[in-house]
C-alpha positions as CSV (number, residue, x, y, z in Angstrom):
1,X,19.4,10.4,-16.1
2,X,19.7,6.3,-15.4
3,X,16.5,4.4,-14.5
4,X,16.5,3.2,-11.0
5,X,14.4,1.0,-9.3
6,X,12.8,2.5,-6.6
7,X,10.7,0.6,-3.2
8,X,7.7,2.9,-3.0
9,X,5.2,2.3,0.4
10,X,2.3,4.0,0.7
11,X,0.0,3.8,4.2
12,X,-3.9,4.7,3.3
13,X,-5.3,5.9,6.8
14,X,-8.4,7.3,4.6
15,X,-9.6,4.5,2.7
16,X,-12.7,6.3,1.8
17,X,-11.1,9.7,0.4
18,X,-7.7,8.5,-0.7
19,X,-8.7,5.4,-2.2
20,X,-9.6,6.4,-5.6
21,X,-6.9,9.0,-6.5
22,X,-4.4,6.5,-5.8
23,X,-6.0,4.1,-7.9
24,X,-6.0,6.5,-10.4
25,X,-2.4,7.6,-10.0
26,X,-1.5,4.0,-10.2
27,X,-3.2,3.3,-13.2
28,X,-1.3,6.4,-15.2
29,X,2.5,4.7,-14.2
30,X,1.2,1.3,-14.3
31,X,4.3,1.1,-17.0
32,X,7.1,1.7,-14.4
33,X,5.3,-0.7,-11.8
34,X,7.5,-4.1,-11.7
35,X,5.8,-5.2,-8.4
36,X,2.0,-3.9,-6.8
37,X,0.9,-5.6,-3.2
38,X,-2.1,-4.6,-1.3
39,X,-2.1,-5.7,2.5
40,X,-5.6,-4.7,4.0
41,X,-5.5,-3.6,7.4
42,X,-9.4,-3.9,8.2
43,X,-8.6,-4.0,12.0
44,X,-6.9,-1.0,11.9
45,X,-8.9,0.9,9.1
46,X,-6.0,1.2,7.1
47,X,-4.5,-0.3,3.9
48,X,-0.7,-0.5,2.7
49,X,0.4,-0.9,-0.8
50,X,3.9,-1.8,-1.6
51,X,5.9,-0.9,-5.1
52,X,8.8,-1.5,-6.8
53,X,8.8,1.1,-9.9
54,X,11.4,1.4,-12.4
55,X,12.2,5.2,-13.4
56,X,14.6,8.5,-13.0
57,X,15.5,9.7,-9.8
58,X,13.2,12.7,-11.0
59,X,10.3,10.7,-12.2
60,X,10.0,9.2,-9.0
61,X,10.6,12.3,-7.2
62,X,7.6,13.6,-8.9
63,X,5.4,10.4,-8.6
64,X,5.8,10.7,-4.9
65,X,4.8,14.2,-4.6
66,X,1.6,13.7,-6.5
67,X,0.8,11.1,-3.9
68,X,2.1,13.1,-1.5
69,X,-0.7,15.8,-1.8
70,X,-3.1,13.2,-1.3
71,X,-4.6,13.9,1.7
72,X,-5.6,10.7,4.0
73,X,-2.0,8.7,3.2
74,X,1.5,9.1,4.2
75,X,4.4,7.7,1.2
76,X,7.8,6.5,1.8
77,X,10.3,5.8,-1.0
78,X,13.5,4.5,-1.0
79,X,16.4,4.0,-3.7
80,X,17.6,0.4,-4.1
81,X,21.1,0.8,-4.9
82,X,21.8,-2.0,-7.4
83,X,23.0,-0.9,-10.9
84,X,21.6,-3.4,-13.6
85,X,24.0,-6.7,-14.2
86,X,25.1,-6.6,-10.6
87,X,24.7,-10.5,-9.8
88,X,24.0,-10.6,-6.1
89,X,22.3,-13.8,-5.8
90,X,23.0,-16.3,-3.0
């Protein structure tokens, strides 16, 4: 299967349950993580963290259903559609 990069946003309404697992989940693909940024939502009680992984269609599939069954946060991942060399730049 090619790698892909893949945008990866996750939305932590349960910063006091669903804060460690992710860390931890994190911190086992931290090798397909190009890009990690935290925005702290203290005013809503929330926190979003967005990614930009490298990895199979399959890899990420399964990434994002391990976060998935975290309860407390809802994931969203998309699949850019660039293939490597593609020279886009303006």
């Amino acid at each position: 299967m090619p790698i892909k990069r893949h945008v990866v946003t996750i939305v932590i309404d349960d910063i006091g349950s669903a804060f460690q697992p992710v860390s931890d989940l994190l911190h086992n693909h931290a090798s397909y993580i190009l890009l990690r940024v935290g925005y702290p939502m203290r005013d809503w009680g929330a926190s979003v963290i967005f990614l930009v992984m490298e990895m199979t269609t399959p890899e990420m599939g399964a990434f994002s259903g391990k976060l998935g069954m975290i309860p407390g946060l809802k994931v969203k991942t998309q699949t850019l559609r660039i293939e490597q060399g593609d020279n886009n730049e303006v």
